[in-house]
PDB file of N, CA, C and O in Angstrom:
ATOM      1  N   UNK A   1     -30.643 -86.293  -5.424  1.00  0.00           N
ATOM      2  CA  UNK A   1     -30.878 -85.819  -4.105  1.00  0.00           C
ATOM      3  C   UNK A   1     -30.636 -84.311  -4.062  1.00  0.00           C
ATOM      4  O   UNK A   1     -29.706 -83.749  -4.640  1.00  0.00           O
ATOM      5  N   UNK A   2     -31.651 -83.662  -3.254  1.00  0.00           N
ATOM      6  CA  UNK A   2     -31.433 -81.801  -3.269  1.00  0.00           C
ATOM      7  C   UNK A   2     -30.798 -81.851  -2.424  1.00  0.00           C
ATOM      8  O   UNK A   2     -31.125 -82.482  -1.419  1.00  0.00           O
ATOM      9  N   UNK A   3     -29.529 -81.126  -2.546  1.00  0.00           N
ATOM     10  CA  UNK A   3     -29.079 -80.985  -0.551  1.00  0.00           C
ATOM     11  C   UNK A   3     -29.220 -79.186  -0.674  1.00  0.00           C
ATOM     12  O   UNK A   3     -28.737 -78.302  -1.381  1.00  0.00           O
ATOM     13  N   UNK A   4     -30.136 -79.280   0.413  1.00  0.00           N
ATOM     14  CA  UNK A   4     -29.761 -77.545   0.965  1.00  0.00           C
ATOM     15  C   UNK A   4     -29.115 -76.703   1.967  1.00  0.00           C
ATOM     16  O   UNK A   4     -28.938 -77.198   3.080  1.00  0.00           O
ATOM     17  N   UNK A   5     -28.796 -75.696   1.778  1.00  0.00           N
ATOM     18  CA  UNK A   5     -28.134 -74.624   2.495  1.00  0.00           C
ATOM     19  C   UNK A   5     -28.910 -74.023   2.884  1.00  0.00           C
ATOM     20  O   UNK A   5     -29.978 -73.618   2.425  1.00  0.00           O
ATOM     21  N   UNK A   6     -28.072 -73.844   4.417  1.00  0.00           N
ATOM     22  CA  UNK A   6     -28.324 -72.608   5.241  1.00  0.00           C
ATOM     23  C   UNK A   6     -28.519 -71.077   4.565  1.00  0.00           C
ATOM     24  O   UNK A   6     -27.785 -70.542   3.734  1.00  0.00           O
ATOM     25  N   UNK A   7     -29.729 -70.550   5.179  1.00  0.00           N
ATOM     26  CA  UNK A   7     -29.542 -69.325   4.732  1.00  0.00           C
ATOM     27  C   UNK A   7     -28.782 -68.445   5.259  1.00  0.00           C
ATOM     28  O   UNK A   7     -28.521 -67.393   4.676  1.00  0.00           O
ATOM     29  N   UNK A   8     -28.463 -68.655   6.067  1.00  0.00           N
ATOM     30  CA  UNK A   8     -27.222 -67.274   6.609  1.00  0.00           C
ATOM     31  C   UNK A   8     -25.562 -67.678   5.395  1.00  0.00           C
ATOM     32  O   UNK A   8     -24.739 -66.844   5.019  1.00  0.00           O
ATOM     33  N   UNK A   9     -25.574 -69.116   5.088  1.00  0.00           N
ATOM     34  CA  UNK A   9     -24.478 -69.121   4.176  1.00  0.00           C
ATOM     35  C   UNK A   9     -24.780 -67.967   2.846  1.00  0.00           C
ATOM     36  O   UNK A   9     -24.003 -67.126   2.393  1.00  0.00           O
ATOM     37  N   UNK A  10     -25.665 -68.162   2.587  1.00  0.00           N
ATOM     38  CA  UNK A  10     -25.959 -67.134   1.480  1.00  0.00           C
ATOM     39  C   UNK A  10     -25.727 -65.458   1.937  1.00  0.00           C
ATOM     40  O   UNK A  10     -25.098 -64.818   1.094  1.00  0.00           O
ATOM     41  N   UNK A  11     -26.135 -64.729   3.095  1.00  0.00           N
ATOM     42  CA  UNK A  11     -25.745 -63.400   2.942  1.00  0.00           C
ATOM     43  C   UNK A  11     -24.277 -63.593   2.647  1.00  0.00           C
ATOM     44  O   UNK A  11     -23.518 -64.557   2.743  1.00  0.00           O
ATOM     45  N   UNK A  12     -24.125 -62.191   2.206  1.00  0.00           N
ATOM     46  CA  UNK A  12     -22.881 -61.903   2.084  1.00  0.00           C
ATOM     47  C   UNK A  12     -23.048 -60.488   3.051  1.00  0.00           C
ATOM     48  O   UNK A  12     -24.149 -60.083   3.423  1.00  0.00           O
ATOM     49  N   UNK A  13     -21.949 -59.919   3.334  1.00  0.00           N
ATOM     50  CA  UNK A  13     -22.198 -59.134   3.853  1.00  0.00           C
ATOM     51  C   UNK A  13     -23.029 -58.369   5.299  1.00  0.00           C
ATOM     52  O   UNK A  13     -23.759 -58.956   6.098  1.00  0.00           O
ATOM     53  N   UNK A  14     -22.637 -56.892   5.308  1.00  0.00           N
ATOM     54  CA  UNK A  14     -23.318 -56.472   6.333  1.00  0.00           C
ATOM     55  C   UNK A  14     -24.640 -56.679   6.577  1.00  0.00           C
ATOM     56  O   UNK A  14     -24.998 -56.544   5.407  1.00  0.00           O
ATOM     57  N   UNK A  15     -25.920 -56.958   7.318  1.00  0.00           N
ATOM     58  CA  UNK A  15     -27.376 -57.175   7.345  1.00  0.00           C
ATOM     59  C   UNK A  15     -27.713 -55.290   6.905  1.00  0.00           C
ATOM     60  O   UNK A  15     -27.046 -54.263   7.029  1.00  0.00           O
ATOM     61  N   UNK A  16     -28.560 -55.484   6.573  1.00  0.00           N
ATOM     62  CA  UNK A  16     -29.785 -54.599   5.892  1.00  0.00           C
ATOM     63  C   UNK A  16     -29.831 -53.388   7.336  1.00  0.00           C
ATOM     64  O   UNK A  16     -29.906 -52.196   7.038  1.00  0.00           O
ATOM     65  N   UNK A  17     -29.793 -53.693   8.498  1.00  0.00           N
ATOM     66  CA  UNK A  17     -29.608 -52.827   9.574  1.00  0.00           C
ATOM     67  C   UNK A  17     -28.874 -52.172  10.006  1.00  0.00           C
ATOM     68  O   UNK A  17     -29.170 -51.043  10.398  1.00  0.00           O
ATOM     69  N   UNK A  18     -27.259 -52.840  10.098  1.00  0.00           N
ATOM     70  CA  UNK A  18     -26.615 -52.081   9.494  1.00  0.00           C
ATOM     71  C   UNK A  18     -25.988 -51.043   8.637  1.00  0.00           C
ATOM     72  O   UNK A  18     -25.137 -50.186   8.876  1.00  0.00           O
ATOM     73  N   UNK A  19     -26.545 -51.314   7.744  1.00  0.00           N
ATOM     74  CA  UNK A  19     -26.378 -50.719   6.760  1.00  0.00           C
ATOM     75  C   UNK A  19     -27.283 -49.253   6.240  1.00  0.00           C
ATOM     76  O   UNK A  19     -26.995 -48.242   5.599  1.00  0.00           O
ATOM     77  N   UNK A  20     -28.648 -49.848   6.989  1.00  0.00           N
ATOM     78  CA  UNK A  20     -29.085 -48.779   7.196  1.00  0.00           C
ATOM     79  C   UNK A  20     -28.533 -47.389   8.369  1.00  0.00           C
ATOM     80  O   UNK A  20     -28.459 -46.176   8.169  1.00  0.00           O
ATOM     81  N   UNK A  21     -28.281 -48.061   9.363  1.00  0.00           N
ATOM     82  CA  UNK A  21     -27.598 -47.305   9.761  1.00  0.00           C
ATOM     83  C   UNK A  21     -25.970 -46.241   9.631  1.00  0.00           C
ATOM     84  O   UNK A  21     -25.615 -45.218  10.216  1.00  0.00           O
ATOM     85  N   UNK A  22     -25.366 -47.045   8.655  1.00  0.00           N
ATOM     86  CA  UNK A  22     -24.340 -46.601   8.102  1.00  0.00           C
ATOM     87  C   UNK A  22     -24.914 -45.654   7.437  1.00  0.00           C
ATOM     88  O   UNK A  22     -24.372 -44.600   7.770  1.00  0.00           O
ATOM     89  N   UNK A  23     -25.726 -45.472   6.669  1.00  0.00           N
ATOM     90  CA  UNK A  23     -26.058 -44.985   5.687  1.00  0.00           C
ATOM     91  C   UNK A  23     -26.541 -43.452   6.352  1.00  0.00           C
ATOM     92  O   UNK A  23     -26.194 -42.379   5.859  1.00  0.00           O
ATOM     93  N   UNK A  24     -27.485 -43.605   7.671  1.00  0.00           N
ATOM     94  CA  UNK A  24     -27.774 -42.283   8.415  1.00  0.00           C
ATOM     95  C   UNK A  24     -26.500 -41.851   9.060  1.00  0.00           C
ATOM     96  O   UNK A  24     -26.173 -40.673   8.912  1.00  0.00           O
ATOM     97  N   UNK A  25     -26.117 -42.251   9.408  1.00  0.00           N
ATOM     98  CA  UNK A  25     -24.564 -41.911   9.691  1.00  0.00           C
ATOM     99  C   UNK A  25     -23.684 -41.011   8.667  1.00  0.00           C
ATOM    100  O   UNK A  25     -23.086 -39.949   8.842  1.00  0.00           O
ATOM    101  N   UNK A  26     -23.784 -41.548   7.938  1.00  0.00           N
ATOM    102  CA  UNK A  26     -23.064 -40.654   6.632  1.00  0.00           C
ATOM    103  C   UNK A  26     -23.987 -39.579   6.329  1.00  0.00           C
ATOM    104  O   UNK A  26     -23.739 -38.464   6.788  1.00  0.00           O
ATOM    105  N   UNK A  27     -24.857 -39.736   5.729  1.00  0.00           N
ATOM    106  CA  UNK A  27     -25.877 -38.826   5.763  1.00  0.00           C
ATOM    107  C   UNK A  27     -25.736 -37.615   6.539  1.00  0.00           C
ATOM    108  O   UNK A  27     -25.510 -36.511   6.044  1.00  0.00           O
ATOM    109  N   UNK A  28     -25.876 -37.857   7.780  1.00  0.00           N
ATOM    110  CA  UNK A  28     -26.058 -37.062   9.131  1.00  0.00           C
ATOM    111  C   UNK A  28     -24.744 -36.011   8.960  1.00  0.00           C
ATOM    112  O   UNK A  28     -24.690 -34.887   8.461  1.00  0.00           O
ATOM    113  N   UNK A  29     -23.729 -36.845   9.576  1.00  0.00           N
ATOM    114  CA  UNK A  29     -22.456 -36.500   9.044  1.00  0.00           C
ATOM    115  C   UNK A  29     -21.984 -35.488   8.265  1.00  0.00           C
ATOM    116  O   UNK A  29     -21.274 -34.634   8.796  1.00  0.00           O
ATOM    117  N   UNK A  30     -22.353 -35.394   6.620  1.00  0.00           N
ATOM    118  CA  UNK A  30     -22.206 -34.564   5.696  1.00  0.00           C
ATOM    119  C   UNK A  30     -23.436 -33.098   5.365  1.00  0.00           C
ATOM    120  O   UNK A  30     -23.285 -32.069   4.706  1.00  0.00           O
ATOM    121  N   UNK A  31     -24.743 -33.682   6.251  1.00  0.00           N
ATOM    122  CA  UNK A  31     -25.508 -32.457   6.708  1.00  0.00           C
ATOM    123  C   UNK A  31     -24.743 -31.643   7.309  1.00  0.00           C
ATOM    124  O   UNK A  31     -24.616 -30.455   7.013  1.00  0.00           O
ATOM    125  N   UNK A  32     -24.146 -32.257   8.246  1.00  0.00           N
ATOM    126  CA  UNK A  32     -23.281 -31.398   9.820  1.00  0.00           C
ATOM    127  C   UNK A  32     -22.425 -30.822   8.882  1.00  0.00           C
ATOM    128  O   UNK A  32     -22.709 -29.660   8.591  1.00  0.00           O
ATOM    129  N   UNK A  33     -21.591 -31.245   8.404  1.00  0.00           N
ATOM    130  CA  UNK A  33     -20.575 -30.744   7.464  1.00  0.00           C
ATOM    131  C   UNK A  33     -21.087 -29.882   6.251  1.00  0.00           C
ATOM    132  O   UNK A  33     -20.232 -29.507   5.449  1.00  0.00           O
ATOM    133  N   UNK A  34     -22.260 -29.569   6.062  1.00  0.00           N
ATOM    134  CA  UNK A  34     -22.489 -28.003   4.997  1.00  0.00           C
ATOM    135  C   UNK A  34     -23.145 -27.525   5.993  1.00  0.00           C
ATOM    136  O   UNK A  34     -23.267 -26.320   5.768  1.00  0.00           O
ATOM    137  N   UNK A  35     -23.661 -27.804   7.019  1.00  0.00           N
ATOM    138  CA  UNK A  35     -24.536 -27.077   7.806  1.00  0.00           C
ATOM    139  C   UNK A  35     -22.866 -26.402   8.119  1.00  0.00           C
ATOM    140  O   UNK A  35     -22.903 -25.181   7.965  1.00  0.00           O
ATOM    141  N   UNK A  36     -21.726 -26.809   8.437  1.00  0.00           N
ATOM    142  CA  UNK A  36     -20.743 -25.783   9.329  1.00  0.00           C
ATOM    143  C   UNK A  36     -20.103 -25.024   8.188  1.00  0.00           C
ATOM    144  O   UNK A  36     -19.615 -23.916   8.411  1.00  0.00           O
ATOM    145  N   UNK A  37     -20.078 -25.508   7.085  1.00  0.00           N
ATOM    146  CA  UNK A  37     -19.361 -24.718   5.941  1.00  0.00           C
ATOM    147  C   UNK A  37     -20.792 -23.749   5.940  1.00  0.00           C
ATOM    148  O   UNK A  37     -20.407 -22.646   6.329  1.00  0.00           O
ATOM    149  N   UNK A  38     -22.072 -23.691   5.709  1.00  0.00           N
ATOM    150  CA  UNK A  38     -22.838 -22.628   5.676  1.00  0.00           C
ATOM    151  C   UNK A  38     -22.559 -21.857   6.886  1.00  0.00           C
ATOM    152  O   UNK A  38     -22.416 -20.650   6.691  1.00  0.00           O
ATOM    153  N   UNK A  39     -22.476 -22.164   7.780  1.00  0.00           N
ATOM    154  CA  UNK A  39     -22.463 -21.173   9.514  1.00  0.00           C
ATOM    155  C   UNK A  39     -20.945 -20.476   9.011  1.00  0.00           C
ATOM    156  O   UNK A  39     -20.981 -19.273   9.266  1.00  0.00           O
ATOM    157  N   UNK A  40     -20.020 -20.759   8.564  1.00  0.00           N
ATOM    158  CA  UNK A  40     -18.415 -20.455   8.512  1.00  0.00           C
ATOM    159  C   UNK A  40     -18.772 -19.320   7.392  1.00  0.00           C
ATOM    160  O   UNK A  40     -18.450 -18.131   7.390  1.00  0.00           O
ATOM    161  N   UNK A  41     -19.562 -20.084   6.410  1.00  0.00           N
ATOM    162  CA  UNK A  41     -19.558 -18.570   5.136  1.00  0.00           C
ATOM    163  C   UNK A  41     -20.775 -17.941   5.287  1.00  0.00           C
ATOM    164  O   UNK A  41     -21.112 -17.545   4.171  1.00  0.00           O
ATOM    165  N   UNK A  42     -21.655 -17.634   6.171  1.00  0.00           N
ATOM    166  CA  UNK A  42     -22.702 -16.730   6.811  1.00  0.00           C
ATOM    167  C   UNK A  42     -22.310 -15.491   8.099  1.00  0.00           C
ATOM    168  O   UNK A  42     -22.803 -14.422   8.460  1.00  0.00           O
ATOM    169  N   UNK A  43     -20.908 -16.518   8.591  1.00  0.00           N
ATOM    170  CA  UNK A  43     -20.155 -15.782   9.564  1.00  0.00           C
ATOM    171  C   UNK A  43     -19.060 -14.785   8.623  1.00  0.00           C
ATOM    172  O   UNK A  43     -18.923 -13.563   8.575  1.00  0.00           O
ATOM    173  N   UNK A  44     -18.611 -15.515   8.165  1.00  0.00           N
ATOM    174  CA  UNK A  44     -17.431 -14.514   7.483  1.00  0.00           C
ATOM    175  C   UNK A  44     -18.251 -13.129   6.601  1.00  0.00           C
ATOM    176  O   UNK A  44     -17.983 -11.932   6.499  1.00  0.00           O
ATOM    177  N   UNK A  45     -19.221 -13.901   6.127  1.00  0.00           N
ATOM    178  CA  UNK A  45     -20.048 -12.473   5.395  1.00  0.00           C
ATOM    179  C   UNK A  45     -20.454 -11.612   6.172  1.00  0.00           C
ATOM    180  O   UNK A  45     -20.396 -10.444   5.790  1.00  0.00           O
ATOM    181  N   UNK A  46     -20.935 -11.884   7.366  1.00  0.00           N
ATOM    182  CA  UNK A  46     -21.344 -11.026   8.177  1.00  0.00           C
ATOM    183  C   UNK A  46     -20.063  -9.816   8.534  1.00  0.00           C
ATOM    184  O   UNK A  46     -20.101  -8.586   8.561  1.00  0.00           O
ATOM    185  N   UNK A  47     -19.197 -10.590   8.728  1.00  0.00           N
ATOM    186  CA  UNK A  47     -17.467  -9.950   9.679  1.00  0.00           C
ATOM    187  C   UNK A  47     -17.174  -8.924   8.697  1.00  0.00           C
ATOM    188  O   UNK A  47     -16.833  -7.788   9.029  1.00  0.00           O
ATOM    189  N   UNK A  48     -17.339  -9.410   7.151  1.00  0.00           N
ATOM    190  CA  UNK A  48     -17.050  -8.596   5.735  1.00  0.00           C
ATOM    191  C   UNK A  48     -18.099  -7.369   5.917  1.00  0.00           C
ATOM    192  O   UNK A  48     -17.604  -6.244   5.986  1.00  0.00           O
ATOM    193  N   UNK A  49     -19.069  -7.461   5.975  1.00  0.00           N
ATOM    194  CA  UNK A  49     -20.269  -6.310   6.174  1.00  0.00           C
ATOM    195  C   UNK A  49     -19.707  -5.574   7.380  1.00  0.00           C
ATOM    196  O   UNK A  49     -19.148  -4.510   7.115  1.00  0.00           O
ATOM    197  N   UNK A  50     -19.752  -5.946   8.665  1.00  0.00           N
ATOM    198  CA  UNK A  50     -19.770  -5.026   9.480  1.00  0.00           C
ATOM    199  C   UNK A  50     -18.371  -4.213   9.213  1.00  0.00           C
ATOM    200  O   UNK A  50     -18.379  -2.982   9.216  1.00  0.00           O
ATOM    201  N   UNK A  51     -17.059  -5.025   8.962  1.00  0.00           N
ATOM    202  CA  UNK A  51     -15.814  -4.261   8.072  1.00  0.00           C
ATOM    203  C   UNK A  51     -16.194  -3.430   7.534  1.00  0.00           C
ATOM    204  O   UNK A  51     -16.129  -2.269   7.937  1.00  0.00           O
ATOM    205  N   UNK A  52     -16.770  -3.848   6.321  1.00  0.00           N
ATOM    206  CA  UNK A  52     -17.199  -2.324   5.527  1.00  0.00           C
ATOM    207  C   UNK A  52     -18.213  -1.348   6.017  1.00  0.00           C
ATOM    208  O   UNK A  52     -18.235  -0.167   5.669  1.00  0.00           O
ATOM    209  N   UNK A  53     -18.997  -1.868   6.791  1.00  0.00           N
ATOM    210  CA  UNK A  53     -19.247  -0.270   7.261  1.00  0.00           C
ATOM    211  C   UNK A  53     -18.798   0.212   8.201  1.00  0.00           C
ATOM    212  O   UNK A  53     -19.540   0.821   8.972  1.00  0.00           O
ATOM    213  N   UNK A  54     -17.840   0.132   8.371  1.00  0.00           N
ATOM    214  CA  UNK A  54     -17.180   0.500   9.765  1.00  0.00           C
ATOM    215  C   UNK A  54     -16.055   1.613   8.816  1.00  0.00           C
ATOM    216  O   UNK A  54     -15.956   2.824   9.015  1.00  0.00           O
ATOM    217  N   UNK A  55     -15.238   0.753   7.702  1.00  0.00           N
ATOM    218  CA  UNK A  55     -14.512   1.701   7.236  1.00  0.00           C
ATOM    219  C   UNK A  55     -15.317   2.508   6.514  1.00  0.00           C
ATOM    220  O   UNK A  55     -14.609   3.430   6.108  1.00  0.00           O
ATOM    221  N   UNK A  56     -16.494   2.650   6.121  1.00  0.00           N
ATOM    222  CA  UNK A  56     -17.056   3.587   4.844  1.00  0.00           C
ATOM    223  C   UNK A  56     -17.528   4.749   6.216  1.00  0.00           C
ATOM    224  O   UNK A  56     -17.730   5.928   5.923  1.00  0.00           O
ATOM    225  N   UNK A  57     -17.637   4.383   7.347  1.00  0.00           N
ATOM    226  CA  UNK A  57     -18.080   5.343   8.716  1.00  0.00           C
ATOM    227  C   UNK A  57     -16.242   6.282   8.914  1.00  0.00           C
ATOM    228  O   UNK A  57     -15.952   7.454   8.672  1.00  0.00           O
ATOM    229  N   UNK A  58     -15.630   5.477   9.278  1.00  0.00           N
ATOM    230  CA  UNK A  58     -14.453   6.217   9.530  1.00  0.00           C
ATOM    231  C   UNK A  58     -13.656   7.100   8.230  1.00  0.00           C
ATOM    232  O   UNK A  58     -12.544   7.598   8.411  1.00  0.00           O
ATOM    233  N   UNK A  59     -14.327   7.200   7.028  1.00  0.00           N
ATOM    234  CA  UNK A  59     -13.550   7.634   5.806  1.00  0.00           C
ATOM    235  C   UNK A  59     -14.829   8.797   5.427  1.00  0.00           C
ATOM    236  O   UNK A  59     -14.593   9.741   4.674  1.00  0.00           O
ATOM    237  N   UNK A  60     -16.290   8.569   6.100  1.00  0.00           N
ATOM    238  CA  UNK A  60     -16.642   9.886   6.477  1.00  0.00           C
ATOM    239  C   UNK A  60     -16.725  10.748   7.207  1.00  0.00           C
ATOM    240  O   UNK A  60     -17.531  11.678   7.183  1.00  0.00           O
ATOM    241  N   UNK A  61     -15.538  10.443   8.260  1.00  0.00           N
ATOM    242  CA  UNK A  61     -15.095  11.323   9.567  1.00  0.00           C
ATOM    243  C   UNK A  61     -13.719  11.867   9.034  1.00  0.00           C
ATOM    244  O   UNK A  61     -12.929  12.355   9.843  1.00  0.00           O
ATOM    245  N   UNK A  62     -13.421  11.802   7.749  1.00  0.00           N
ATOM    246  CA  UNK A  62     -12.252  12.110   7.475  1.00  0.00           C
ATOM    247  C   UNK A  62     -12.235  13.565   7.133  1.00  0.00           C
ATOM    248  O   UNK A  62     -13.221  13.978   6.522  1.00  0.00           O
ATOM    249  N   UNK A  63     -11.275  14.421   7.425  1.00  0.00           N
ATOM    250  CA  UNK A  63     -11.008  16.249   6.938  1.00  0.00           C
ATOM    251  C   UNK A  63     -11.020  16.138   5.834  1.00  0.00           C
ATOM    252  O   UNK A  63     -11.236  15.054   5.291  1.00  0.00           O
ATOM    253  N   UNK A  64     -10.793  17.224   5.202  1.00  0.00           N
ATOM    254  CA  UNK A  64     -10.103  17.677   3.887  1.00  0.00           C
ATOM    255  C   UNK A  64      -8.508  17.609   3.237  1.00  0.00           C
ATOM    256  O   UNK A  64      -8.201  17.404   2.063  1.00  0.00           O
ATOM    257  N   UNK A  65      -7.750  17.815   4.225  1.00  0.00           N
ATOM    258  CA  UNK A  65      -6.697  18.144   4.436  1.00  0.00           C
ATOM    259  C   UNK A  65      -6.093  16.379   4.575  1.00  0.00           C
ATOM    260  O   UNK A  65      -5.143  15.927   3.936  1.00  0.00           O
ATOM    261  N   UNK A  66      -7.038  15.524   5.692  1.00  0.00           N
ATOM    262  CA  UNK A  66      -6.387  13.698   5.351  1.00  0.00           C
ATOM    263  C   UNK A  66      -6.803  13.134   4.034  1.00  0.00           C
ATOM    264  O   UNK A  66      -6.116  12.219   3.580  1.00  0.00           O
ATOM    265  N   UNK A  67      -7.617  13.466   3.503  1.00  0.00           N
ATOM    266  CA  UNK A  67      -8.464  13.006   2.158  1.00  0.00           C
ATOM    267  C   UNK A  67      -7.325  13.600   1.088  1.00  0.00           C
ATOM    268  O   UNK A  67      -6.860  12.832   0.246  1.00  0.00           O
ATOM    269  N   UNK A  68      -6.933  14.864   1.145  1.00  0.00           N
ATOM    270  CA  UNK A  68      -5.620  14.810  -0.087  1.00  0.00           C
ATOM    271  C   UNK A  68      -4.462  14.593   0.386  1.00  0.00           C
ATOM    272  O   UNK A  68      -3.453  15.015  -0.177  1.00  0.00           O
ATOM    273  N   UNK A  69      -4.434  13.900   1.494  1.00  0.00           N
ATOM    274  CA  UNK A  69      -2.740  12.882   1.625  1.00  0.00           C
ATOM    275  C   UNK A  69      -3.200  11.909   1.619  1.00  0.00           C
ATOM    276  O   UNK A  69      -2.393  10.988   1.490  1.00  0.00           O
ATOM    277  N   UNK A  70      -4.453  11.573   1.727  1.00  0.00           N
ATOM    278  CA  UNK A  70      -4.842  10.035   0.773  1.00  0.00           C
ATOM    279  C   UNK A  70      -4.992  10.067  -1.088  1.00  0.00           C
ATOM    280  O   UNK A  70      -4.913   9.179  -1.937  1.00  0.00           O
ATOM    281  N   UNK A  71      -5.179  11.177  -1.140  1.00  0.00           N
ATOM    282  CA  UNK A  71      -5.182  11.262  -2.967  1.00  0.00           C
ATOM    283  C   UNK A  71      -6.855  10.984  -3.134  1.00  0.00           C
ATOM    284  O   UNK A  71      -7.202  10.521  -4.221  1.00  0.00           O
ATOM    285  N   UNK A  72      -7.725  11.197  -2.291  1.00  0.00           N
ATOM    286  CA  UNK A  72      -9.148  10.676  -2.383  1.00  0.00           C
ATOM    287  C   UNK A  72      -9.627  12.409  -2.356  1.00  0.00           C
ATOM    288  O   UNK A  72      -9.166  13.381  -1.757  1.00  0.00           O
ATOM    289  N   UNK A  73     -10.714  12.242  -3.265  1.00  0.00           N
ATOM    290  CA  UNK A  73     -11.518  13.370  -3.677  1.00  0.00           C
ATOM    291  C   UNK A  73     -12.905  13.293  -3.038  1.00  0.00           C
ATOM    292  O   UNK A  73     -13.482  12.208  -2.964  1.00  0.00           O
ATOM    293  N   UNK A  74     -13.496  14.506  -2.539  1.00  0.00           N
ATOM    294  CA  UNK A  74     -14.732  14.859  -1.802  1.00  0.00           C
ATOM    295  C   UNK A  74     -15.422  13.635  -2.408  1.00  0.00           C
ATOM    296  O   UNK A  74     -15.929  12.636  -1.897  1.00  0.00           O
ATOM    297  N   UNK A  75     -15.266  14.057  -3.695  1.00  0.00           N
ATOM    298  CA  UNK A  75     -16.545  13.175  -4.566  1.00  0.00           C
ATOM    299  C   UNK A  75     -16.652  12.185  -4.512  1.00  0.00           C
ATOM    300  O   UNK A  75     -17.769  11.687  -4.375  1.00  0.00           O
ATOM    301  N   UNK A  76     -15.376  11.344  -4.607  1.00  0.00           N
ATOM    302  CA  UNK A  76     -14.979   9.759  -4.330  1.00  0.00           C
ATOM    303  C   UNK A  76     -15.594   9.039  -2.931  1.00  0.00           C
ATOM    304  O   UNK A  76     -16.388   8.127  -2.701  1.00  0.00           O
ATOM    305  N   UNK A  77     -14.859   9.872  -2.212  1.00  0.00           N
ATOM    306  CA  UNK A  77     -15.445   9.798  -0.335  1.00  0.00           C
ATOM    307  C   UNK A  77     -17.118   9.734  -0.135  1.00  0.00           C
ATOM    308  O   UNK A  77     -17.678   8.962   0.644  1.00  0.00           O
ATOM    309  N   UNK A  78     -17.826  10.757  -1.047  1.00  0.00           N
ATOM    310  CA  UNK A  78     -18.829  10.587  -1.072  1.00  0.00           C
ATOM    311  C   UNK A  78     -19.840   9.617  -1.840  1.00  0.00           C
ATOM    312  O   UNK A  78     -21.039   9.492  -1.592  1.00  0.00           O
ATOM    313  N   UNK A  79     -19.206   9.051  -2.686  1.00  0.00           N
ATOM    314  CA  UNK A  79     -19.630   8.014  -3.101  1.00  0.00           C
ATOM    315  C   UNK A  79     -19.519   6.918  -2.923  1.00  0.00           C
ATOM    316  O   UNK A  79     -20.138   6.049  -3.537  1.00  0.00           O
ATOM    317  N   UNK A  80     -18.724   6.739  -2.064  1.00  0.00           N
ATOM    318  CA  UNK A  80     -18.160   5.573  -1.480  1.00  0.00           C
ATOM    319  C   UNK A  80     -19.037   5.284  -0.090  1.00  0.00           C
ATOM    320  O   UNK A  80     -19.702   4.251  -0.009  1.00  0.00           O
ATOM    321  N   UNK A  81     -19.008   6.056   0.778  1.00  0.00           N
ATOM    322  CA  UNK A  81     -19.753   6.464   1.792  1.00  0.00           C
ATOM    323  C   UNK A  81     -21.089   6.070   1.555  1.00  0.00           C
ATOM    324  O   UNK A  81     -21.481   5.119   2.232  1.00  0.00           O
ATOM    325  N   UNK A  82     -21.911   6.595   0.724  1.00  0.00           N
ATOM    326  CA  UNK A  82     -23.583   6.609   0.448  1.00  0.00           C
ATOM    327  C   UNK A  82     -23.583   4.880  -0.175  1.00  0.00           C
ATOM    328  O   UNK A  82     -24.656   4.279  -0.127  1.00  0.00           O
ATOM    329  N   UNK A  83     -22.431   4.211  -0.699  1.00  0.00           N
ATOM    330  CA  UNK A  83     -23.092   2.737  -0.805  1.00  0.00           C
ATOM    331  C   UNK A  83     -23.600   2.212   0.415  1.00  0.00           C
ATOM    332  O   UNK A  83     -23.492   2.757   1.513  1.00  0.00           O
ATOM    333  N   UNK A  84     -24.375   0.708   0.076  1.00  0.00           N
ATOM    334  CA  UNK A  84     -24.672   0.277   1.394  1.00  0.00           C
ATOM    335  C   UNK A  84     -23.472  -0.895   1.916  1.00  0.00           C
ATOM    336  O   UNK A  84     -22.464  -1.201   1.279  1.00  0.00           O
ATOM    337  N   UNK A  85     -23.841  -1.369   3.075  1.00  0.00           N
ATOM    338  CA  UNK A  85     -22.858  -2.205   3.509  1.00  0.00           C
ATOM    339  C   UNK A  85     -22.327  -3.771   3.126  1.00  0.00           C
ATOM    340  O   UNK A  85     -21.445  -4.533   3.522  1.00  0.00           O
ATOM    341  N   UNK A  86     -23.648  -3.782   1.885  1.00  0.00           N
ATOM    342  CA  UNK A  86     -23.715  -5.625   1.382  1.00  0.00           C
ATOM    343  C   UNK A  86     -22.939  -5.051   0.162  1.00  0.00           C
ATOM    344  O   UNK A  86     -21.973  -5.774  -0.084  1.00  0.00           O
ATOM    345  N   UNK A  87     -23.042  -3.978  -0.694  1.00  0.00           N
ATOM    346  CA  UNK A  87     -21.932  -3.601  -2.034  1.00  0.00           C
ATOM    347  C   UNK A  87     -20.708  -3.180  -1.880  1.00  0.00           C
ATOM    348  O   UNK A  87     -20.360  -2.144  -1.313  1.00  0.00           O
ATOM    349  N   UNK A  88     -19.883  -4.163  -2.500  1.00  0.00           N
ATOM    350  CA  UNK A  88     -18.672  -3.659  -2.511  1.00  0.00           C
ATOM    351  C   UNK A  88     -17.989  -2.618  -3.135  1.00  0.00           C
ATOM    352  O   UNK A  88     -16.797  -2.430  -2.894  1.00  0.00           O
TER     353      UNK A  88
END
């Protein structure tokens, strides 16, 4: 004699819909999460740039006379100055 089973005895587990959805969930999730680590290190680079040119602006408003109680030479100042704001 065959005796048979129910098919729901046989899943195991979460259904296929679930699971799909778990799955966009996580997904989604860990997009959001480099999407904010990219926005966090696109922001900070930016904050770093406008820093530096802000100080390479104020260190060419500098005299002669503050430049050697800094120990910094015309030449230095001026080379420092003429980089752009993405080189460190």
């Amino acid at each position: 004699m065959v005796k048979y089973q129910n098919c729901s005895d046989t899943i195991v587990g979460p259904s296929s819909v679930a699971t799909v959805g778990l799955t966009w969930r996580q997904w989604l999730g860990k997009g959001l999460a480099l999407l904010l680590a990219d926005t966090r290190s696109l922001f900070g680079l930016l904050v770093t740039w406008q820093k530096r040119s802000q100080d390479r602006f104020e260190l060419a408003t500098l005299d002669d006379r503050t430049l050697k109680d800094l120990g910094i030479s015309r030449s230095a100042r001026d080379w420092e100055v003429a980089k752009p704001f993405w080189r460190a």
